[in-house]
C-alpha positions in Angstrom: -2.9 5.0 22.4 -3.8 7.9 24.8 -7.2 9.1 24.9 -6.7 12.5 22.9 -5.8 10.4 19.8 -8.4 7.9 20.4 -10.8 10.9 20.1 -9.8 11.8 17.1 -11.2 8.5 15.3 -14.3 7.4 14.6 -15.1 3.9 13.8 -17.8 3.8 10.8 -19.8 1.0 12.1 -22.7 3.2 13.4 -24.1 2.7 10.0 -25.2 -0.5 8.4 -22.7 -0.6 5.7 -20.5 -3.2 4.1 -17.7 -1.0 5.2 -18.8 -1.3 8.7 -17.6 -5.4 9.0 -14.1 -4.2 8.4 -13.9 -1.9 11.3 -13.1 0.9 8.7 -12.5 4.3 10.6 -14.2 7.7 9.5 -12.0 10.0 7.2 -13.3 13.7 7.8 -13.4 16.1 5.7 -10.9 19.0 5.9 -10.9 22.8 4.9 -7.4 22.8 3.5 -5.4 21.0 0.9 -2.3 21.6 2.1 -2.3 20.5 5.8 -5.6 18.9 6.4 -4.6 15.6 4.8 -1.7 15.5 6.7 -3.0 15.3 9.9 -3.7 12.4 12.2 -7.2 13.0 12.1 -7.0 12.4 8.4 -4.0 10.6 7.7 -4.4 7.3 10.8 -7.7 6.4 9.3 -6.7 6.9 5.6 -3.7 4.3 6.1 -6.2 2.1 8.7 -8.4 1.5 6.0 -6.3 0.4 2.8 -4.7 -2.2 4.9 -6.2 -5.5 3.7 -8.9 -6.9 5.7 -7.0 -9.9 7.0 -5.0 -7.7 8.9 -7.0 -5.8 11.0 -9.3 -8.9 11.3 -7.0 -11.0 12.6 -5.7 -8.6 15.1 -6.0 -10.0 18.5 -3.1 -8.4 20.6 -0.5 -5.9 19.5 1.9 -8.7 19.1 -0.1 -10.7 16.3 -0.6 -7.4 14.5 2.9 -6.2 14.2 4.2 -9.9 13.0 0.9 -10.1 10.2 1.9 -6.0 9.1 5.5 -6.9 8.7 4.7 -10.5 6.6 2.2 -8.2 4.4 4.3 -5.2 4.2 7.8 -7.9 3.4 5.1 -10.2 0.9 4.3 -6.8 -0.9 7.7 -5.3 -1.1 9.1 -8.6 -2.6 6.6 -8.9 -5.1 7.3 -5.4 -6.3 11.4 -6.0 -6.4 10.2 -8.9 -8.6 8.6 -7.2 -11.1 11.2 -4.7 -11.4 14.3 -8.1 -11.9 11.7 -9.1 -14.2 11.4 -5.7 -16.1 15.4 -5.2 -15.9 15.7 -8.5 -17.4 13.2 -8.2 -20.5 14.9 -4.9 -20.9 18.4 -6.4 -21.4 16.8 -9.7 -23.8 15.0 -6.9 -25.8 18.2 -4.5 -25.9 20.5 -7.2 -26.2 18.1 -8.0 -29.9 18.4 -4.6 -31.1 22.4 -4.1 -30.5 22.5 -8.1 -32.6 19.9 -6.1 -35.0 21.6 -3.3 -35.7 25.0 -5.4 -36.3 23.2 -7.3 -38.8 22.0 -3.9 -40.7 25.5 -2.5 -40.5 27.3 -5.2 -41.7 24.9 -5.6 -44.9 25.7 -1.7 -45.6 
């Protein structure tokens, strides 16, 4: 990372905060709603700091980070394609029920 964007981050563990073990990064404030969150300034330590704090602990060279990010990131995407199967599926048992309901109604009538 070149010096210009490491100047734009600032680690919060000046202060003694629980927040300051996890090597959080400082969000600033911005003047605009459009833009400002947007930026790197805004955006880097935003993203930095909702990853989980196994992550960025565990961290020891560029290598071990990229291969824990892309288990975490694959672990979470396949937990969320789960729930939606699982949703498609109770759909289909509980539409399936009402089609075999409505059959029963219409052939009483």
């Amino acid at each position: 990372m070149t010096t210009a964007l490491l100047n734009l981050l600032n680690i919060v563990s000046l202060h003694n905060l629980r927040s300051a073990t996890h090597d959080d990064l400082l969000v600033p404030r911005t003047r605009t709603i459009i833009y400002g969150p947007r930026s790197f300034a805004v955006s880097g330590p935003c993203v930095w700091n909702d990853l989980p704090p196994t992550l960025s602990a565990s961290a020891g060279t560029l290598r071990q980070f990229q291969s824990t990010l892309k288990t975490i990131l694959f672990c979470s995407a396949y937990i969320i394609w789960d729930m939606i199967w699982q949703f498609r599926d109770r759909f289909r048992a509980l539409e399936q029920h009402y089609i075999n309901l409505l059959t029963c109604l219409l052939t009483q009538v």
